[in-house]
GUVONU-565285 format. One record per residue (C-alpha): residue in one letter; x, y, z. Coordinates in steps of 0.25 Angstrom, whole numbers, padded with zeros to 4 digits, always signed. Layout:
AXYZ;...
REM end
This chain:
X+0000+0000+0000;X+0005+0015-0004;X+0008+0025+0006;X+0003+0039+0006;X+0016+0045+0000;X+0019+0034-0010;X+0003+0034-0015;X+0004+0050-0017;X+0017+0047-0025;X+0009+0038-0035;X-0003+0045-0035;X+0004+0059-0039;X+0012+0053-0049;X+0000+0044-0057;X-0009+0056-0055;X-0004+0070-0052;X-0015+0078-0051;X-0026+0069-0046;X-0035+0077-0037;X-0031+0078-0021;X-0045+0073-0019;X-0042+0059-0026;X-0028+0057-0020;X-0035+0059-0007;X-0046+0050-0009;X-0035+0041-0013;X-0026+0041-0003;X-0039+0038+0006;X-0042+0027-0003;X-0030+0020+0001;X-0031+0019+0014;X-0044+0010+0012;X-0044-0005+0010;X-0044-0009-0005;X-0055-0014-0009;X-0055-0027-0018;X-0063-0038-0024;X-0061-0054-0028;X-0063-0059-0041;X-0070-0071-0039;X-0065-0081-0049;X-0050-0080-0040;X-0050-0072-0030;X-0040-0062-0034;X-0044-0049-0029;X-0047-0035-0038;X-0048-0020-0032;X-0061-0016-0034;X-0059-0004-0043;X-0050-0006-0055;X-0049+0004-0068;X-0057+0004-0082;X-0051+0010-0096;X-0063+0008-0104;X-0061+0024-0111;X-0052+0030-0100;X-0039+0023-0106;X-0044+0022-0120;X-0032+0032-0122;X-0023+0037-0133;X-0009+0033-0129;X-0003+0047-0125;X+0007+0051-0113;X-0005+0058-0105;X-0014+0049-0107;X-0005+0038-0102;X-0003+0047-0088;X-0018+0049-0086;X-0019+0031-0090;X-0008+0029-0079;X-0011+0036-0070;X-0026+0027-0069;X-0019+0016-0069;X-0009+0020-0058;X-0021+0025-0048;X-0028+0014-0051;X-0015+0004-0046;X-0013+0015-0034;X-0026+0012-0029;X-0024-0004-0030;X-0033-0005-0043;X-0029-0015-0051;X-0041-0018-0063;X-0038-0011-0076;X-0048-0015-0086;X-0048-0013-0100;X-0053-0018-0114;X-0050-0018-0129;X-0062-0010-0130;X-0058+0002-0123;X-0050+0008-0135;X-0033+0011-0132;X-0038+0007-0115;X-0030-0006-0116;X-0020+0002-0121;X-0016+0010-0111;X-0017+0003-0099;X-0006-0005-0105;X+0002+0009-0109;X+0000+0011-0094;X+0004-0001-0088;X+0016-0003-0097;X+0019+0010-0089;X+0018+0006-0075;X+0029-0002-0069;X+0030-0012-0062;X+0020-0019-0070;X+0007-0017-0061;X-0001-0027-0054;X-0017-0025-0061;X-0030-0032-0066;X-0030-0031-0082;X-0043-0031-0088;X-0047-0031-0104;X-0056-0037-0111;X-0057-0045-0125;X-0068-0038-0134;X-0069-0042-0149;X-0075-0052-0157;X-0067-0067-0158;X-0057-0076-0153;X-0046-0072-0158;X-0048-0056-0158;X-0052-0058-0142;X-0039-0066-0140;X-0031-0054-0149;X-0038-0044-0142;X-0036-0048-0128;X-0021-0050-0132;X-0021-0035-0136;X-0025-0029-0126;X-0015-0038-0116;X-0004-0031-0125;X-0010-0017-0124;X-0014-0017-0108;X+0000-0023-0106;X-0006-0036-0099;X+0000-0050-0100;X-0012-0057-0094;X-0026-0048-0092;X-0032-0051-0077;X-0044-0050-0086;X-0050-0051-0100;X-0066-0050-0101;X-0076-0050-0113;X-0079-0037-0115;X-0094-0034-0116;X-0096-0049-0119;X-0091-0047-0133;X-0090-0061-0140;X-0090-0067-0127;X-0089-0079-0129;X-0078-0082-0138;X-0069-0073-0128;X-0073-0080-0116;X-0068-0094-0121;X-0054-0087-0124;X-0054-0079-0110;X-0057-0091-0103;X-0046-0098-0110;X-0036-0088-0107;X-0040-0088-0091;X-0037-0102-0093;X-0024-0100-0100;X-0020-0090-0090;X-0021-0077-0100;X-0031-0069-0094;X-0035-0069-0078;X-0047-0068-0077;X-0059-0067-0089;X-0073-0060-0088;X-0084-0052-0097;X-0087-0037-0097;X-0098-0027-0100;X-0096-0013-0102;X-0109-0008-0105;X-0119-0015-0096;X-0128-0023-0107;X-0129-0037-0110;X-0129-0041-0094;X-0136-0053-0098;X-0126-0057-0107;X-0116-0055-0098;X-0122-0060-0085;X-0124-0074-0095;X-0108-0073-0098;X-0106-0072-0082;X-0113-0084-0079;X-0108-0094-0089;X-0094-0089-0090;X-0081-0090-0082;X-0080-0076-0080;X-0071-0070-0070;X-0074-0055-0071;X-0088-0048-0077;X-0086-0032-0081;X-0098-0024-0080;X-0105-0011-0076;X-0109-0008-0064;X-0112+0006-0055;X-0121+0013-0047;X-0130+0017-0059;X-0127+0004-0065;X-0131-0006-0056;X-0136-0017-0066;X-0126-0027-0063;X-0130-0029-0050;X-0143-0036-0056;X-0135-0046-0062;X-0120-0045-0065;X-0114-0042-0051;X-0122-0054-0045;X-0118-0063-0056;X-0104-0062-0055;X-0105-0064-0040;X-0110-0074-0042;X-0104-0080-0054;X-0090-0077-0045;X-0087-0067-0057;X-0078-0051-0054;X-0086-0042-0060;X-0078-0028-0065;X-0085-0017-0066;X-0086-0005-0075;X-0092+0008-0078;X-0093+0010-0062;X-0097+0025-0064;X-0108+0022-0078;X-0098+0030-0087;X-0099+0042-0076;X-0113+0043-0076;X-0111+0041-0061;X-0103+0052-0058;X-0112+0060-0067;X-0125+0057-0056;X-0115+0058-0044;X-0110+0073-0047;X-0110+0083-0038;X-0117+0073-0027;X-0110+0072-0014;X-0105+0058-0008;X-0116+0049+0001;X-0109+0050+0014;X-0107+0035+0016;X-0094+0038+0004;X-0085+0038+0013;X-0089+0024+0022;X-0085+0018+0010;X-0074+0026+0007;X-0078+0034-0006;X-0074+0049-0009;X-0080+0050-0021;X-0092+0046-0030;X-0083+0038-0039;X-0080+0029-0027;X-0095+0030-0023;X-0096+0022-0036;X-0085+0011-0038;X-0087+0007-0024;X-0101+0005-0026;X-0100-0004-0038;X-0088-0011-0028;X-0096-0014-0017;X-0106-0023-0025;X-0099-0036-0021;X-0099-0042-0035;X-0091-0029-0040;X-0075-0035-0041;X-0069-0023-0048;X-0073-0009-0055;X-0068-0001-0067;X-0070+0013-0067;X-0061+0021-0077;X-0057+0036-0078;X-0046+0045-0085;X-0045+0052-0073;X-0034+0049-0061;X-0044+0056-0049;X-0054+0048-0056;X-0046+0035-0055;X-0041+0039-0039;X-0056+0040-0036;X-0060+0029-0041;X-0048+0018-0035;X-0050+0027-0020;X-0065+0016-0024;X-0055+0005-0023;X-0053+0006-0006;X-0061+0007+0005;X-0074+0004+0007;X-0087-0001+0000;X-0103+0003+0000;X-0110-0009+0007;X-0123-0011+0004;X-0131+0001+0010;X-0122+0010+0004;X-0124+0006-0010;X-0138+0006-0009;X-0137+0021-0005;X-0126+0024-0015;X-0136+0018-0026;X-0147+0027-0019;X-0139+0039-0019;X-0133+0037-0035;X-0151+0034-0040;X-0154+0047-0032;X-0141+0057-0041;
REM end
């Protein structure tokens, strides 16, 4: 664990002008418990909040733009993240998380995350090699289907590269929240270690079907679009905090957020993604502390239908 001193060093040089505000509510967070979840098919343990790239690291190759990328990927290891997730379809995304961790030395200690996303065999298993080469992964922790595209052809590759010792763990993902049935099906025939979907306080269909399922199906769920695209942050503006924030050790609405969709007990790990460094420090301080029990989510859903 860092000390004061040594964590100001790191966090002046990944983010220079990041807000007092956040390095305060930083410092704070690290003196909380880090807050952790099993994925069921071994037991390994994952930090509940990890990083997205869908659109924020879809970025052209430049010096600053590098920076800015670093300095996400830096906060998040600071603040013992270790889930980056990423996909062929997010444009140059893959890209530069590789740029970025060709960077950084020693070698670092993460969960990789792609998925494979185009028609065939053969162009899933080119794909998938691809984007090894571009994110600077030997073997991906994970590989999912994404948005169930030609699902069943990559799942017979998938399961025999698990096998093989290729990829850690394989699972299906969602990113726009249709086709739950099709995807609840996939769940309950496959041998899937990890589901991606959305879930948030506006968007609380999961619950229905999907977080119960992988419960019980002994499948992590990762989930994304944890603010609805910012719609969240739209309804919340200008509002104060409920006074029970701060027994579960939440300074901000952004953490108000992720540590709702944490304390479903289904929940194994959350995306958000930002450009922003203050952004990425408020949302890992969601990474400590403690979490809404029951009542307190009932009166956070209240409170977020009344805004």
């Amino acid at each position: 664990m860092l000390v004061r001193r040594q964590l100001f060093r790191l966090c002046a040089g990944a983010m220079g002008a990041t807000a007092l505000g956040s390095f305060t509510n930083l410092l704070a967070a690290r003196e909380l418990p880090l807050i952790q979840r099993t994925i069921p098919s071994s037991g390994e343990s994952l930090p509940v909040i990890g990083m997205g790239t869908s659109r924020t690291f879809d970025k052209k190759k430049t010096s600053n733009n590098l920076l800015k990328l670093t300095t996400l990927i830096r906060t998040l290891i600071q603040e013992q993240g270790t889930v980056i997730d990423s996909s062929p379809m997010y444009g140059e995304a893959e890209a530069r998380v590789g740029d970025v961790l060709r960077s950084l030395s020693p070698r670092l200690e993460l969960f990789t995350a792609t998925k494979v996303w185009i028609e065939g065999e053969e162009q899933g298993i080119a794909q998938m090699q691809e984007s090894a080469r571009r994110m600077n992964v030997e073997r991906f922790d994970l590989i999912a289907i994404h948005n169930l595209k030609d699902w069943k052809t990559h799942i017979k590759t998938l399961k025999k590269w698990k096998e093989e010792g290729k990829v850690r763990y394989i699972g299906i993902t969602t990113s726009h929240g249709r086709d739950h049935e099709a995807f609840a099906n996939v769940m309950r025939s496959e041998p899937l270690d990890f589901a991606q979907f959305s879930y948030n306080l506006e968007d609380r269909k999961a619950e229905q079907v999907l977080l119960p399922l992988a419960a019980d199906r002994g499948i992590a769920t990762m989930i994304n679009r944890p603010f609805q695209q910012g719609s969240l942050f739209a309804r919340a503006r200008g509002e104060a905090l409920p006074a029970f924030a701060q027994d579960i050790d939440c300074s901000s609405w952004a953490q108000l957020f992720l540590k709702f969709i944490v304390s479903h007990e289904a929940v194994t790990c959350v995306i958000p993604a930002t450009t922003k460094a203050h952004h990425m420090t408020d949302n890992m301080a969601a990474n400590f502390g403690r979490l809404p029990d029951a009542t307190q989510r009932q009166e956070l859903i209240t409170l977020f239908e009344s805004l």
